[in-house]
C-alpha positions as CSV (number, residue, x, y, z in Angstrom):
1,X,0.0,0.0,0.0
2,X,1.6,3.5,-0.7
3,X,2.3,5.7,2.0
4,X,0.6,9.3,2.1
5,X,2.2,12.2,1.5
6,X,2.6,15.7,2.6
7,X,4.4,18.9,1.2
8,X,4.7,21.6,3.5
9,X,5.2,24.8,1.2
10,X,6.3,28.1,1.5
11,X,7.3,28.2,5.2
12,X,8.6,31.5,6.6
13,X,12.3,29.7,8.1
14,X,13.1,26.1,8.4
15,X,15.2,25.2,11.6
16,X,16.5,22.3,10.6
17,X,19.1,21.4,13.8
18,X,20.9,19.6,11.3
19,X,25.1,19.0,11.8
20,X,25.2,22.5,10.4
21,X,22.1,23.9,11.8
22,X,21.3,24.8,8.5
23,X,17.9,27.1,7.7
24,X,15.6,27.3,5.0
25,X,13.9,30.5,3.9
26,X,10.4,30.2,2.2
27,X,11.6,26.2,2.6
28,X,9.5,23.3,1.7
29,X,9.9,19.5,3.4
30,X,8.3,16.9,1.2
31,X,7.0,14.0,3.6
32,X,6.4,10.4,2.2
33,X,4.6,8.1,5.3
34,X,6.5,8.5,8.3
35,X,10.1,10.2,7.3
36,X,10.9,13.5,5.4
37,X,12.0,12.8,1.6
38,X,13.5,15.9,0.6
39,X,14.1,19.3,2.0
40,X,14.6,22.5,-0.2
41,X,13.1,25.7,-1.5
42,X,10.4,25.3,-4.8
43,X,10.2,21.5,-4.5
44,X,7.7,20.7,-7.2
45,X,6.4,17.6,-6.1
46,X,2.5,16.4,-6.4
47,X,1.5,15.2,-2.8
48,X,-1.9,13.4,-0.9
49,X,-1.9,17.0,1.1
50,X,-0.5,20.1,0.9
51,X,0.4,22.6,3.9
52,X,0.2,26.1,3.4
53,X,3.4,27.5,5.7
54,X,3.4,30.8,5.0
55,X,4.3,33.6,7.8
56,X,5.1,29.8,9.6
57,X,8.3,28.7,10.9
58,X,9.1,24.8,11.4
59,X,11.4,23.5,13.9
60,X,12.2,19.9,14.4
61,X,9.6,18.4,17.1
62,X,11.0,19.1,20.9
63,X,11.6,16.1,22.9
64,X,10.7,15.8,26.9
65,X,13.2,13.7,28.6
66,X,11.0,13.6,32.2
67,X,7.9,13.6,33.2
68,X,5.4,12.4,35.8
69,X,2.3,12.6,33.7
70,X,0.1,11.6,36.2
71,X,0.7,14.7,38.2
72,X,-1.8,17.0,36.0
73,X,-4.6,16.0,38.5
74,X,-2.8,17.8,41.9
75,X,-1.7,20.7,40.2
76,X,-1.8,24.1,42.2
77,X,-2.7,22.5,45.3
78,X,-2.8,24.8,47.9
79,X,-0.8,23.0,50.5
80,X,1.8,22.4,48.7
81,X,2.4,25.3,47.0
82,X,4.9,26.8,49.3
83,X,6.3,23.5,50.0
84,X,10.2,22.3,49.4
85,X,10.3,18.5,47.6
86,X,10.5,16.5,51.2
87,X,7.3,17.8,52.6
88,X,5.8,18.2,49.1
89,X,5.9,14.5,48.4
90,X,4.7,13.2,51.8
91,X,1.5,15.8,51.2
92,X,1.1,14.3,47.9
93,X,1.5,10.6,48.5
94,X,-1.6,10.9,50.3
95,X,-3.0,11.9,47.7
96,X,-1.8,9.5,45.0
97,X,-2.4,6.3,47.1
98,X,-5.9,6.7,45.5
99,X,-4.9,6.9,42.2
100,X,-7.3,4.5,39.7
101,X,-6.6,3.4,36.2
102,X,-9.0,5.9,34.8
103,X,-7.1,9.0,37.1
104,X,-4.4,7.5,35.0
105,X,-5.1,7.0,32.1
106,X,-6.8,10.6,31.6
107,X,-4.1,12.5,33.3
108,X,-1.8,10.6,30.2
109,X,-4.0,12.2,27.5
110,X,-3.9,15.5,29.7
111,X,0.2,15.9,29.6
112,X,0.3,14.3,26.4
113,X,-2.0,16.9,25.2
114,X,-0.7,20.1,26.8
115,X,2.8,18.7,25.4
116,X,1.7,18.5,21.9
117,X,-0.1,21.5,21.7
118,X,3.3,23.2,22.7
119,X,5.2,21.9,20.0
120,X,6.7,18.3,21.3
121,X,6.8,14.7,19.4
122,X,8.3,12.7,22.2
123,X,7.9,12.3,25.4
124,X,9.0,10.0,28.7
125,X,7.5,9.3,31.4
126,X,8.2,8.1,34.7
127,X,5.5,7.0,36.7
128,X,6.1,5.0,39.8
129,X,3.3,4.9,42.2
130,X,1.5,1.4,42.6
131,X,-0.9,0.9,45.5
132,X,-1.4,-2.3,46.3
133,X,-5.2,-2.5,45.8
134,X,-5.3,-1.2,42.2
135,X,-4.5,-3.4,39.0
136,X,-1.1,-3.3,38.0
137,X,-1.4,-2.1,34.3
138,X,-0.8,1.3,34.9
139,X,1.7,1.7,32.5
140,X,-0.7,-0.2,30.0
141,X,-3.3,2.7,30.4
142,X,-0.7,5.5,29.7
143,X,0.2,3.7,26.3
144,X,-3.2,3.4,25.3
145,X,-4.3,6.8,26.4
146,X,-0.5,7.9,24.8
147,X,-1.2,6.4,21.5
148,X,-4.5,7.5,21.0
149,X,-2.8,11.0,21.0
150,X,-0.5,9.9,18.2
151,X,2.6,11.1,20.8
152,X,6.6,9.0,20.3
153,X,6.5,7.5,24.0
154,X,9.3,6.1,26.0
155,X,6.7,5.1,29.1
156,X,9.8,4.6,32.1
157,X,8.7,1.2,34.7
158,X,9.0,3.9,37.7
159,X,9.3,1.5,41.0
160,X,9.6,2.8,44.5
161,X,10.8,-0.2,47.1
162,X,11.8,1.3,50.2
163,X,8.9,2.2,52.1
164,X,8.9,4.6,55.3
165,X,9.0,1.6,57.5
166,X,12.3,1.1,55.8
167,X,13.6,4.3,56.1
168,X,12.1,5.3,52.7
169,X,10.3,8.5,52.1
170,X,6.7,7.1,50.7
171,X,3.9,4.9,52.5
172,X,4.3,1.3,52.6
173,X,1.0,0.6,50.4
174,X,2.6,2.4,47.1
175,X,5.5,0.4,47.0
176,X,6.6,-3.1,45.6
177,X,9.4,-5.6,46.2
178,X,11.9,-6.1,43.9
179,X,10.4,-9.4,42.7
180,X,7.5,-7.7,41.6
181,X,9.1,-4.4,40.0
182,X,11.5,-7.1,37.8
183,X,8.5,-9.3,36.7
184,X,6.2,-6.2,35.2
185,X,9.5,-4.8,34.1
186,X,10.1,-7.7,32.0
187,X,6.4,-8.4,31.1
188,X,6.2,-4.4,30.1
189,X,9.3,-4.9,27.6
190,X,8.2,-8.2,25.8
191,X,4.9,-6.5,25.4
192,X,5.8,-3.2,24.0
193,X,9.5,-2.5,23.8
194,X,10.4,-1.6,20.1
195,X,14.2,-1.0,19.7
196,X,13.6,-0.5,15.6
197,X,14.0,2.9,13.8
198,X,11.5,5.1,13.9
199,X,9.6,3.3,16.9
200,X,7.0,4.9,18.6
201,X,6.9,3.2,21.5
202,X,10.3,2.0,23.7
203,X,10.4,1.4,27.4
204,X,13.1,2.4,30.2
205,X,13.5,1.0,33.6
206,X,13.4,3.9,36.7
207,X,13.4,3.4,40.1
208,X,12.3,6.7,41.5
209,X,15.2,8.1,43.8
210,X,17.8,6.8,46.4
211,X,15.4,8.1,48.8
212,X,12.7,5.5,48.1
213,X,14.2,2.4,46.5
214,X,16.6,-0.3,47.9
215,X,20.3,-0.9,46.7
216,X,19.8,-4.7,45.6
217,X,16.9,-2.9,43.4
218,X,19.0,-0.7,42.2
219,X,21.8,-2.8,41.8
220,X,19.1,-5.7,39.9
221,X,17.3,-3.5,38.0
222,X,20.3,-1.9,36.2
223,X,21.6,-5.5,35.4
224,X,18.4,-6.4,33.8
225,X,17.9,-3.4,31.8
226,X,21.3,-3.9,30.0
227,X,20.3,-7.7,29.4
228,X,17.3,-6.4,27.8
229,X,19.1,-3.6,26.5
230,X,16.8,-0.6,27.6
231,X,17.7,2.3,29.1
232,X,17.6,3.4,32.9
233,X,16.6,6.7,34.2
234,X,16.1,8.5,38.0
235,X,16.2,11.2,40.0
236,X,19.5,12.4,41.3
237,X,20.5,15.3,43.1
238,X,17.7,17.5,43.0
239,X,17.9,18.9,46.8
240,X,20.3,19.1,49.5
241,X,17.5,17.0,51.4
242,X,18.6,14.5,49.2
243,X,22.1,15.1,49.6
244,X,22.3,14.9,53.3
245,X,19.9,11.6,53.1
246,X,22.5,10.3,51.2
247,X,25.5,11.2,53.0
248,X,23.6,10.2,56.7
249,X,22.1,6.4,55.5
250,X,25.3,5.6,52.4
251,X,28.1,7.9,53.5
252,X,28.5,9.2,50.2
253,X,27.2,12.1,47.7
254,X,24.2,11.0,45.6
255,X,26.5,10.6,42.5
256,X,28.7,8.7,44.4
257,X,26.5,6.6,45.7
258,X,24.6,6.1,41.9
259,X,28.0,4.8,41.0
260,X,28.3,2.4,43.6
261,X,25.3,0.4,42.7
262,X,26.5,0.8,38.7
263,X,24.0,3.3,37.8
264,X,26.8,5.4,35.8
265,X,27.3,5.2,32.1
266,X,26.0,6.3,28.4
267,X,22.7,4.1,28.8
268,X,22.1,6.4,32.0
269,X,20.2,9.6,32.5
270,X,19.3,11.4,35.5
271,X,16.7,14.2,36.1
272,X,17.9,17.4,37.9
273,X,21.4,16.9,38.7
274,X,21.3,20.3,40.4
275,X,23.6,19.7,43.1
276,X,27.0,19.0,41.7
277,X,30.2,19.8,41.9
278,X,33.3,20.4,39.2
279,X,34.6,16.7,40.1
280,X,30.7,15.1,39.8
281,X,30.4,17.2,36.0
282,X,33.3,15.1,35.2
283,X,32.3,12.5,35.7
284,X,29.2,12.5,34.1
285,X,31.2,13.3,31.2
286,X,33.8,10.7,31.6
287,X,31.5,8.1,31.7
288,X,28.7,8.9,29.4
289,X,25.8,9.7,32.1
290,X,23.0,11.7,30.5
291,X,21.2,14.7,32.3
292,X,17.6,15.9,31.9
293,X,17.3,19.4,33.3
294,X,13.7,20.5,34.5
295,X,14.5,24.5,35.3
296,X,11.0,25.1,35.5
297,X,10.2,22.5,38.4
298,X,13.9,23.5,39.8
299,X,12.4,26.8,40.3
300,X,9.2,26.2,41.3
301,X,10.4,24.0,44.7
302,X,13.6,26.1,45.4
303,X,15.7,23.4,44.8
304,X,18.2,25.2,42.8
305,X,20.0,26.0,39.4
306,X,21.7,22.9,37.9
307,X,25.3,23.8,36.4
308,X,23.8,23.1,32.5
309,X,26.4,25.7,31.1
310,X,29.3,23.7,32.8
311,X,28.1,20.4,32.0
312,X,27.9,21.3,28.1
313,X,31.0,23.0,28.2
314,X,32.6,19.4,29.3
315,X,30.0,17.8,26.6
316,X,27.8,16.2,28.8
317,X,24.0,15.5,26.4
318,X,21.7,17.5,28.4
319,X,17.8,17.6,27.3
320,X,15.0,19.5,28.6
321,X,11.8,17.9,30.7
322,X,9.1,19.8,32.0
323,X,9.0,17.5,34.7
324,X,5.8,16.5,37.0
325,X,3.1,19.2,36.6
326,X,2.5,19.3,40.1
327,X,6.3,20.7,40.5
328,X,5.7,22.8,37.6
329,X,1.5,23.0,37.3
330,X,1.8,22.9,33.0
331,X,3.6,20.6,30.4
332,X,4.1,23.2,28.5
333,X,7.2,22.8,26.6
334,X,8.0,25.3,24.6
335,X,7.7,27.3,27.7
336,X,10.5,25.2,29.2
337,X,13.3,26.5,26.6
338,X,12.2,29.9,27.8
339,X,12.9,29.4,31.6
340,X,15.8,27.9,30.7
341,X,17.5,30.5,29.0
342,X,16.5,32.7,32.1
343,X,17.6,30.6,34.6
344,X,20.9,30.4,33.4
345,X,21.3,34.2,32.5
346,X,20.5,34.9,35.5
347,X,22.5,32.9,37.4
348,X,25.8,32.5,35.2
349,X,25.6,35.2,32.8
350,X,23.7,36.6,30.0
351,X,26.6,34.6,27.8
352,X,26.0,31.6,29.1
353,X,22.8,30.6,27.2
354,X,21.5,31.4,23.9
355,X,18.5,30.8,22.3
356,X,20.1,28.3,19.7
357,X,21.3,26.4,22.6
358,X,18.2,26.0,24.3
359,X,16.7,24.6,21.2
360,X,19.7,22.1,20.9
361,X,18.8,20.7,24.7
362,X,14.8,20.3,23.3
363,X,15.9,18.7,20.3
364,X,19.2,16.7,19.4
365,X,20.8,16.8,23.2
366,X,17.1,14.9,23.8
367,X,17.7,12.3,20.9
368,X,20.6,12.0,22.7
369,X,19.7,11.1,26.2
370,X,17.4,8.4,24.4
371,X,19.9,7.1,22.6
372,X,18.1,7.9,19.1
373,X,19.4,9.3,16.0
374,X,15.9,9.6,13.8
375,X,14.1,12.5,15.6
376,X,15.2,15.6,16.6
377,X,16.6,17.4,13.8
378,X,14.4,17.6,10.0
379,X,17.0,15.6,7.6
380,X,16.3,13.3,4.8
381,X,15.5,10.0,6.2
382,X,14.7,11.2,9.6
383,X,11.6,11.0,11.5
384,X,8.4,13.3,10.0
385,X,8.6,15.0,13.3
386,X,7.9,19.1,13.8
387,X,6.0,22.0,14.6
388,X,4.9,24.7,13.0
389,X,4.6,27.9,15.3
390,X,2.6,31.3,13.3
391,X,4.7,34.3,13.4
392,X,1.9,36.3,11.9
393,X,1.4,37.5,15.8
394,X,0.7,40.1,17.9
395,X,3.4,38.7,20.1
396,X,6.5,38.6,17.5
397,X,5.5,41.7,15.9
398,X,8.8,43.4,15.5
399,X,10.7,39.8,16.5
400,X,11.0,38.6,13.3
401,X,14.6,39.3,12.7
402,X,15.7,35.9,14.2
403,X,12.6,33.6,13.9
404,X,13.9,31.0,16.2
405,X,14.9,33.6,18.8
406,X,11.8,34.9,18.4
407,X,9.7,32.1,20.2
408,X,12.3,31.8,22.9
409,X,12.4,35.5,23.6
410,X,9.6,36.6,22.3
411,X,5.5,35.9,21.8
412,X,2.4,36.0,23.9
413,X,1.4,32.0,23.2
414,X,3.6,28.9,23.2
415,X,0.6,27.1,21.7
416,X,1.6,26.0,18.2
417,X,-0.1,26.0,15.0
418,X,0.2,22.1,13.8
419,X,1.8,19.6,15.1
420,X,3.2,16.0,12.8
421,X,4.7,13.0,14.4
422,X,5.7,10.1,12.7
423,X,3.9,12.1,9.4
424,X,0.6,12.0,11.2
425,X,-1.1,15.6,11.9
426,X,-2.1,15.5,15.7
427,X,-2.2,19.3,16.4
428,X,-4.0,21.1,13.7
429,X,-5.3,25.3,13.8
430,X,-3.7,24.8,17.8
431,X,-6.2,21.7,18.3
432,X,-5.8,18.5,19.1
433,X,-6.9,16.0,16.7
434,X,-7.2,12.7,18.2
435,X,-9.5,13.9,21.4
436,X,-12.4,16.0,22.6
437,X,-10.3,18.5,24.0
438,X,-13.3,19.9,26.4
439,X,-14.7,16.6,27.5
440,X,-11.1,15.8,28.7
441,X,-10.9,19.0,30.8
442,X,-14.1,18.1,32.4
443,X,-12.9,14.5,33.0
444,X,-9.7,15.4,34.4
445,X,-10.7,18.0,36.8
446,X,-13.7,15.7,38.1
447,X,-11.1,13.3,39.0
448,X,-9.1,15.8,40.7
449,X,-12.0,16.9,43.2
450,X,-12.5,13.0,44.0
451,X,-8.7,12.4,44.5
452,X,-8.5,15.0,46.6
453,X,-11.3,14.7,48.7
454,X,-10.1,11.3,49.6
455,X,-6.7,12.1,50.8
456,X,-8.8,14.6,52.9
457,X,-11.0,12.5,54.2
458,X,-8.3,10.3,55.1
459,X,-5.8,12.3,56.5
460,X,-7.9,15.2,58.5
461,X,-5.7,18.0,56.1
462,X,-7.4,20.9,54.0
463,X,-5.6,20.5,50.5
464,X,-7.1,24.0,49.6
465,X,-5.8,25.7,52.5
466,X,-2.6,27.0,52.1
467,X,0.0,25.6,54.2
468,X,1.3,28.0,57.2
């Protein structure tokens, strides 16, 4: 059967974040199924459907390297908007003991949503909590709910082991042993796990943190995952809560402590890294180790301003994540490159981050972290992946000088025009395609109010009363 095909004409400026970051004014990109064919100005191909790009520009679809999707139910809580991550979690696992498969499934469509509508094609996740009482296809909604969105998905097998009886941080009743995390692990990779080009779907392994799962877990799951040859993923060094925890119950720094329980290396990536020192950079970069910075949610719980500028200096692949919208309230992604330009102006100099390299984190340093060379960057043979953003705006009036600058400095709206992954149109006129955008809303926030109202119930504490 022949595949469709597409011819985007006309567009303002193609960002290509190819080798040479090449552009393309008034640039076409002829698409044949799910990979671009040819990229140039005047192509005069006949094609299935033709997109009119003018006043557009196109940039290679952003990737989120972290994520905790099933966050967009408690966001702006009250309680814990004035809270650091220690006490912010404890709050919140009182209120995620309750999750359900639906809570779960919706809040998927809900990130995976917001994400596309601000120009991303692929997307982790890490989700992790699994009460005892609920069915343990979790993950199994999120790829369903995922793939009805048309979104690339790496879905991470989050696991949490070390309850507080244990010395852990969460409640016993959302945690599993490590005979059980390995089982679903290896059950979720024969079922869905697809190493090919071009896949849409892959899996990770990712115990949450060295705060709530065990070293054999650690030590077992890492084997696993590089006999099944997926990649691992967790939080590291996002607080100096964390750090102390680390140096009280291990005796060592979080890093230190990662490496000692062979969670180190290029199949590796970490979210936050915030805390480190010259010596811990290097080493990231020595061995390979992968970083996904999350400025936003950084910012949002005080816990600091990862050394980004320092780690790319000593070429550590660094990628952007809009992490857990309860830590950062939207998956907004395009946003993301914003705050991160900021962030590091602000607290390293205004040299020290420029628009391109923002753009390179939310697209090839990404690809990198996930260990994929098809997406990220609009070449011949690559993934149909991209956004088109509308210049023809109030908010880049007078911006237009430097169109890619333009939507990191510039503009009133990260909301993007059209979105393609894998050659499929899943944003189109700033809609989403696949899904009744207002039933959702209604859906998700229903299930808020009952999650919430539970964890009241339960635990005697207002959630809308702000903490004093």
């Amino acid at each position: 059967m022949r595949s469709k095909t597409k011819l985007i004409k006309n567009a303002h400026t193609i960002v290509t974040m190819n080798t040479s970051r090449q552009r393309y004014s008034n640039g076409d990109i002829y698409i044949e199924g799910n990979r671009i064919i040819e990229i140039g100005v005047g192509l005069s191909r006949k094609a299935d459907e033709v997109i009119d790009a003018r006043n557009k520009l196109v940039i290679p679809g952003l990737v989120n390297t972290h994520h905790h999707m099933y966050q967009t139910l408690q966001r702006n809580i009250p309680l814990m908007q004035d809270e650091e991550l220690f006490p912010w979690l404890k709050h919140l696992y009182e209120v995620w003991r309750n999750i359900t498969p639906e809570a779960v499934y919706v809040s998927t469509q809900v990130a995976v949503g917001e994400l596309l509508k601000t120009g991303c094609t692929t997307t982790t996740d890490l989700f992790y909590v699994f009460p005892r009482d609920i069915p343990g296809n979790l993950i199994d909604m999120q790829i369903e709910a995922a793939a009805k969105l048309g979104v690339r998905f790496e879905p991470c097998r989050g696991s949490m082991s070390l309850g507080v009886s244990k010395g852990g941080l969460p409640p016993d009743d959302v945690v599993q042993s490590e005979e059980e995390i390995l089982q679903d692990s290896e059950r979720l990779i024969n079922k869905h796990h697809d190493p090919r080009p071009l896949s849409m779907l892959r899996i990770s392994l990712a115990p949450c943190s060295p705060f709530s799962v065990s070293r054999e877990s650690l030590v077992e799951t890492a084997r696993f995952a590089r006999r099944k040859g997926v990649r691992l993923h967790t939080h590291l060094a996002e607080t100096k809560d964390e750090e102390r925890y680390c140096l009280e119950r291990f005796g060592l720094r979080p890093l230190a402590y990662m490496e000692s329980v062979e969670w180190v290396g290029p199949d590796v990536w970490y979210a936050h890294a915030v805390h480190l020192n010259e010596e811990e950079c290097r080493k990231l970069a020595a061995t390979g180790s992968k970083v996904a910075h999350c400025p936003t949610s950084n910012m949002r719980l005080a816990s600091g301003a990862a050394p980004i500028p320092r780690m790319l200096e000593l070429g550590v692949d660094v990628g952007l994540a809009v992490d857990g919208s309860a830590s950062n309230d939207t998956s907004d992604m395009l946003g993301e490159l914003r705050t991160c330009l900021l962030l590091h102006r602000l607290t390293s100099g205004v040299g020290s981050m420029s628009a391109e390299k923002v753009m390179e984190m939310g697209t090839i340093g990404g690809a990198a972290i996930l260990g994929r060379d098809d997406i990220g960057r609009l070449e011949v043979g690559k993934a149909a992946d991209m956004a088109l953003i509308n210049l023809n705006v109030l908010g880049y009036a007078g911006a237009l000088s430097d169109p890619l600058a333009a939507i990191v400095f510039s503009g009133d709206s990260h909301i993007v025009d059209t979105t393609i992954v894998n050659g499929e149109i899943v944003v189109r006129d700033s809609h989403l395609v696949n899904v009744d955008e207002e039933k959702l809303v209604e859906e998700a926030n229903k299930l808020s109010t009952e999650m919430l109202e539970k964890a009241m119930r339960f635990t005697g504490l207002n959630y809308y009363a702000c903490a004093v």
